[in-house]
N, C-alpha and C positions, 0 to 999 in steps of 0.2 A: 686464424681467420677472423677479420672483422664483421661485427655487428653492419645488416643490412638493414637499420630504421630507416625511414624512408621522411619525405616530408609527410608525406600525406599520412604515413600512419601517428604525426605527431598532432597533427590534427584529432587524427581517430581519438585518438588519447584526450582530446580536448583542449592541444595549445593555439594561441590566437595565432592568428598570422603575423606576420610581420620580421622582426629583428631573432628574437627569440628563437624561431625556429632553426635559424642558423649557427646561432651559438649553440642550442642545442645538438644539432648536427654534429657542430666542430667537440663539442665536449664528446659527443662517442666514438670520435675518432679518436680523440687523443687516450681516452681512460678507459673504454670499455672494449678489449681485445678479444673475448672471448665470444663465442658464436651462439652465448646462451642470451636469444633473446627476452626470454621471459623475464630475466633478472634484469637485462636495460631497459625494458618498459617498467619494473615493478620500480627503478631508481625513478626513472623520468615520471611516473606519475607519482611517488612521493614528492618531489620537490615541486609539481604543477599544484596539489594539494595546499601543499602547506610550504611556501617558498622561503617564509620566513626560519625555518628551521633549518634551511640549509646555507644561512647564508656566509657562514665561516666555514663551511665543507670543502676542502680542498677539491673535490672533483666538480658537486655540484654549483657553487658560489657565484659562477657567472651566469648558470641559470636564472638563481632563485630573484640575482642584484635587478637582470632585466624584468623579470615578473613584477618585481615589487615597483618600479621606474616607474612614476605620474605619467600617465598618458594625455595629451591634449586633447583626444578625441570621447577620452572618457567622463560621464554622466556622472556630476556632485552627488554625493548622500546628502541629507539633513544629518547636519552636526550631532544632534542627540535623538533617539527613537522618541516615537508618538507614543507615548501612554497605549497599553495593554493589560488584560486580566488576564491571570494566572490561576486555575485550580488545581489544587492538590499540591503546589506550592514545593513542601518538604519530599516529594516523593522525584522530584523533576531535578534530571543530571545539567549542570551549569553550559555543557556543548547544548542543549537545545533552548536556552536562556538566549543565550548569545547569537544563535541561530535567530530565535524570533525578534529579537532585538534590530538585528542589520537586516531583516525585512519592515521593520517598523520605522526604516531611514530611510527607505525607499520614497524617492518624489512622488510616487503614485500610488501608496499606502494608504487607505484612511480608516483602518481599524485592523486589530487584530487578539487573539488569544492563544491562552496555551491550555489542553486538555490536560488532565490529571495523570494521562496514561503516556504523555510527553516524551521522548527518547529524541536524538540526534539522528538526523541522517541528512540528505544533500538539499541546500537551499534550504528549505521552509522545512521544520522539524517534524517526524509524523508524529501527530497530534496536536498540530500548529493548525490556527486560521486564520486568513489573512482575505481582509476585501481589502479591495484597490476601485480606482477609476478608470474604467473605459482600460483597461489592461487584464491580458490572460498570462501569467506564469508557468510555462509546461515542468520545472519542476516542484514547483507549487500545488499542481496537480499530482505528481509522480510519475513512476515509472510504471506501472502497473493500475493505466488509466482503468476506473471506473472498478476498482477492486470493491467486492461489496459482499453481505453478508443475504443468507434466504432462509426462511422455513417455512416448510407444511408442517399444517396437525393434521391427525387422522385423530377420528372418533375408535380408538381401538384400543382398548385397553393397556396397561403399561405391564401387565402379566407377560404380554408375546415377548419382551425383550431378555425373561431366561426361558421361557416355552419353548419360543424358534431361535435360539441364539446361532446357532449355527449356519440355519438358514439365513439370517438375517446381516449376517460374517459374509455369508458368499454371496448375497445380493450386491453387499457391497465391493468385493472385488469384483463381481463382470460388470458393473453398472458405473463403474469411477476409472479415469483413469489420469496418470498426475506426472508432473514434470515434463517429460520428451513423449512419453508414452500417449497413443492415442490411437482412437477405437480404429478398427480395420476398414470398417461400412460409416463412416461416420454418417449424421441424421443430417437434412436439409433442412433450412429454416429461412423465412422469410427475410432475416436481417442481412441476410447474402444477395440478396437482390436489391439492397440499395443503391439508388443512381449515384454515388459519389463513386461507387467502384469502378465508374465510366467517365467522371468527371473530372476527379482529382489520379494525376498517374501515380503519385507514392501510392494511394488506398485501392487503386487498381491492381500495382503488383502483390501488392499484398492479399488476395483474396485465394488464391488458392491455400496459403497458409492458414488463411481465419476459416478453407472450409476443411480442412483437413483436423484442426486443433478444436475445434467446435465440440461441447458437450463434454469438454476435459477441463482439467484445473491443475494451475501450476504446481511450483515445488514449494520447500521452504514450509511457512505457516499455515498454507492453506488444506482445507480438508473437509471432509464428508460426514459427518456422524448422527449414528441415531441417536435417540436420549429421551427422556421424558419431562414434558413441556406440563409445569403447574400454572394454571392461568387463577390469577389473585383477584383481580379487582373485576366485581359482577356484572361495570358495567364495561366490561369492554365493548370493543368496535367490531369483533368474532360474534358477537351475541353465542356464547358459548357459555356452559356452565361453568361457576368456578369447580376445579377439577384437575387430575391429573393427564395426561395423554401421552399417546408413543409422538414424538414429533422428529422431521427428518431438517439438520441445519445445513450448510454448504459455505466455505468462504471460497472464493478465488474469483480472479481479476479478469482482464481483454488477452491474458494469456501471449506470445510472439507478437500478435498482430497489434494492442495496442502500445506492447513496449518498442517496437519498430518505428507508431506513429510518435511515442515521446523522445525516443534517440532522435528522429529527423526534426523534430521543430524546436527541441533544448539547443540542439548545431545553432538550428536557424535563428533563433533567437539571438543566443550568443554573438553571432556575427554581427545581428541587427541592432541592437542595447548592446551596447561597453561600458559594462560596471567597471568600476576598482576591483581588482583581483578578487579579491576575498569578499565579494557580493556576486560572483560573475554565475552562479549558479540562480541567482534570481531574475535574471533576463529575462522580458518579457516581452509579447507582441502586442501591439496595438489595434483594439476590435476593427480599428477604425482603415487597417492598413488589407490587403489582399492576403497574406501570411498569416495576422489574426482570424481572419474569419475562416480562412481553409481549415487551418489548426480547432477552430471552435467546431466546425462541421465536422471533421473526423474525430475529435474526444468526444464530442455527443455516439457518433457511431460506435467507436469504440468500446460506450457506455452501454448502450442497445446490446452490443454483439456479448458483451458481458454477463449479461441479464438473460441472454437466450440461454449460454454456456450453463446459464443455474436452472433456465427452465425446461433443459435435456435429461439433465442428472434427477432432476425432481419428476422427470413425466418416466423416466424408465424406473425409479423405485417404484412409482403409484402402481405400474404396471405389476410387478415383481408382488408389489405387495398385495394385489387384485384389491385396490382401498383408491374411494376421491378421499384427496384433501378435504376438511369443512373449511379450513385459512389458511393465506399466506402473509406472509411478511417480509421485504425487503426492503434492501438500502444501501447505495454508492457510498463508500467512504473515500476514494479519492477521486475527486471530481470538481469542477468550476460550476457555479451556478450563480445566473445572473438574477441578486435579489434585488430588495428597496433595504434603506434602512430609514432611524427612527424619523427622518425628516423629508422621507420619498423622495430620496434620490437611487437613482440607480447603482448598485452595487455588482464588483463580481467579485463572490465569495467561494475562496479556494480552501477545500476541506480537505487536506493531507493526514489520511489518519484519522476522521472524525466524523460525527455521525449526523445528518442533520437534525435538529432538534426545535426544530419551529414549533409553536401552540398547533397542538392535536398531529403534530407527526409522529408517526407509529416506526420504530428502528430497532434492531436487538443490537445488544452490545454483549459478545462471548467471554469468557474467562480464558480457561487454561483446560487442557486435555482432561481433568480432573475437578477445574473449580466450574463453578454453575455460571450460564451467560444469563442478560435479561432482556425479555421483551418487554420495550419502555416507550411512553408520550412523552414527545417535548413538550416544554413549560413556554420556549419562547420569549428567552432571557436575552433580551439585547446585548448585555453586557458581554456574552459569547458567543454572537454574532448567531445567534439560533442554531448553535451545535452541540457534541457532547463527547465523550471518547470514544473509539473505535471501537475497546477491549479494555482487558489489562493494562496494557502493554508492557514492554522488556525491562526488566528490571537486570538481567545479563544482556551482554552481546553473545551473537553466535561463538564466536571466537572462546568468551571468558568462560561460556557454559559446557564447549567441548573440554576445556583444558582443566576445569575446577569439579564437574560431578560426576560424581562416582554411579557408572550405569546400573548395580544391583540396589544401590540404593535409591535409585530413582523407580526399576521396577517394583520396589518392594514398596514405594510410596503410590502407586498408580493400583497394586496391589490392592491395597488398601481400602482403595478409594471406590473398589467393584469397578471399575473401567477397564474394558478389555481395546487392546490399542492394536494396529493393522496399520506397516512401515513406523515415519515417523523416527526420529533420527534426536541424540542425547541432547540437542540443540533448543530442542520444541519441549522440554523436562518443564512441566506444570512450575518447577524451583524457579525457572529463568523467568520469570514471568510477575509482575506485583501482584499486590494482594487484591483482585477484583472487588472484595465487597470493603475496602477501603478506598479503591478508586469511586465508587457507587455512593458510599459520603461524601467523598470532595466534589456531588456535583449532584447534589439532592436538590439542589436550587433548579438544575438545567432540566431534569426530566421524572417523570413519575414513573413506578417500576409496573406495569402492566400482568405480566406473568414471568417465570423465570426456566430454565431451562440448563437439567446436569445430562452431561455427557455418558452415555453407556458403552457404545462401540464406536471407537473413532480410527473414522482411515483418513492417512496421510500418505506421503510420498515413500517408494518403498518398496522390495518386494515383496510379490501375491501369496508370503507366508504369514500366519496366526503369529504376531510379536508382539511384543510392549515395547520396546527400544531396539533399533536398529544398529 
């Protein structure tokens, strides 16, 4: 039985139209007989990837020859990138070098940087910055619009964290819930009654999904944990004693509804800007176009509805814990924001990964299940576009850290460290991860360390059993 790919799901896969799709077609007919489609999308989207690798493949070669074919219609680079600054330099893998590089040859580039905590992934590298003119990049922004980091302090001692351990265990499984899972009664929030869910039909069909997933947080990296927050410097913006405190952190993003809005405008884009192949992930809209500004009014919303998601999770702990917060703190790490730069002109600055870090913005930057995150002020270092890093970030891929560490030795390291951990999978291993207070030097220039903040009970994606590694 032959494979049933279709045109349209080569699209899905993200091939342009045109020529392609038919040679594509005719190559599964001839080479791919068998009825497992998973394995002709996994070939078809390697050689979409990376075409250049296949272009002696006896099966794939007529794919990869037309991918790579000069298109007439397609948009010059600048011959060589714009100048860009790099921190933390030796810690940063050569795929997100190159990555920020062919965004810094983009005709509508005018500045960009790489964070310390830098890794590869599609388009603009997370931990990439990139301002442009009068241009939005949806993966520039990501897939996981408006992913951002929160915490409350409580004025409560950091005693309750072995006192009520238990209790504090189960707060966190009825009060979180992560990946597909999501609460039964979900809460109503204002950011569900925005007029674009009436305006724009994509953000229309999507609302029962954003009210359904509301007050959850995805899979993967993101997570919930309590810990204890040292605040350093006396003069903070909390006006709080310098001191210890229980404080509660939260990572996760727009959750289905804004990665639905960045699958539909990455399409749109693409269709609209035709890069050269191996740019085509940097497509971008034009504010100035009806598709730009739709796209900028749903990634703001998306950004909102992100920010409600952290402010569910934090008003049902306060609850649990019968405690107000004395402060909060938060901040979007992937998102567009339209600045000035040093000559006031209008900028729009795409933070993939990174945190903003303007003179007197207040942002925490987390470590690892085990290392300590920090609450920081930017310094408002032009020179990285007023940002900073996210985290750590990966020093493994997911991939390299299932297949290399060893899980007892990972619990035995987590062990160690008095952190008790809930789901969370050998992926998220504090190991896969760089050295946090070595990213925190390569960017002592960008931000002041405020207070700092070690994990005690972290929940992640997983089930509702007491684990360390899943």
């Amino acid at each position: 039985m032959k494979t049933n790919i279709t045109g349209k799901e080569l699209l899905d896969l993200g091939y342009p139209e045109g020529k392609v799709i038919g040679i594509a077609l005719e190559t599964v007919e001839q080479y791919f007989e068998s009825n497992d489609i998973d394995q002709t999308s996994r070939a078809l989207k390697s050689v979409l990837l990376k075409p250049e690798d296949f272009v002696n493949d006896k099966q794939l070669s007529a794919i990869a020859q037309e991918l790579l074919k000069p298109k007439d219609d397609v948009l010059p680079l600048r011959d060589t990138p714009d100048l860009y600054k790099v921190y933390g330099a030796e810690g940063i893998e050569q795929g997100a070098v190159k990555q920020i590089e062919m965004a810094m040859r983009l005709p509508v580039a005018r500045a960009g940087a790489l964070m310390p905590d830098a890794h590869q992934g599609y388009g603009l590298p997370i931990g990439g910055v990139l301002a442009t003119e009068n241009a939005v990049i949806p993966y520039g922004v990501g897939v996981d619009i408006g992913c951002r980091m929160c915490m409350t302090i409580y004025d409560i001692p950091e005693s309750i964290l072995s006192e009520r351990k238990d209790d504090l265990k189960k707060m966190l499984i009825r009060n979180t819930k992560f990946g597909r899972a999501t609460f039964s009664r979900p809460k109503d929030h204002e950011v569900l009654e925005n007029p674009l869910f009436n305006e724009i039909k994509l953000i229309g069909g999507l609302k029962d999904k954003a009210a359904s997933q509301i007050g959850s947080s995805g899979g993967g990296n993101h997570f919930v944990e309590f810990g204890i927050t040292e605040i350093e410097d006396p003069d903070n913006e909390f006006k709080l004693p310098v001191g210890r405190y229980l404080a509660l952190l939260s990572h996760s993003g727009s959750r289905g509804f804004g990665g639905a809005i960045a699958q539909h405008y990455t399409k749109l884009a693409m269709s609209k800007c035709k890069l050269p192949h191996e740019a085509r992930h940097l497509a971008w809209l034009d504010l100035n176009t009806e598709e730009g500004q739709e796209y900028w009014l749903a990634m703001n919303l998306a950004g909102d509805y992100a920010s409600a998601c952290h402010h569910q999770i934090h008003e049902r702990m306060a609850v649990g814990l019968r405690a107000t917060p004395v402060a909060m703190v938060e901040n979007h790490h992937n998102f567009a924001w339209k600045e000035k730069d040093h000559q006031g002109n209008e900028i729009i600055v795409h933070r993939k990964g990174a945190t903003p870090a303007g003179k007197g913005v207040l942002g925490i930057i987390p470590g690892s299940m085990t290392a300590p995150g920090y609450i920081v002020r930017g310094k408002g270092e032009e020179s990285s576009i007023n940002s900073a890093s996210h985290g750590a970030g990966r020093a493994m891929s997911r991939t390299q850290a299932k297949n290399t560490l060893d899980k007892q030795a990972v619990v035995k390291h987590i062990h160690a460290a008095g952190v008790e951990v809930i789901g969370s999978g050998i992926d998220e291993a504090p190991m896969a991860y760089k050295d946090i207070k070595q990213v925190m030097e390569s960017q002592k220039d960008l931000v002041d360390v405020v207070g700092s903040f070690q994990p005690q009970i972290v929940r992640m994606c997983g089930d509702d059993k007491f684990q360390e590694v899943d």
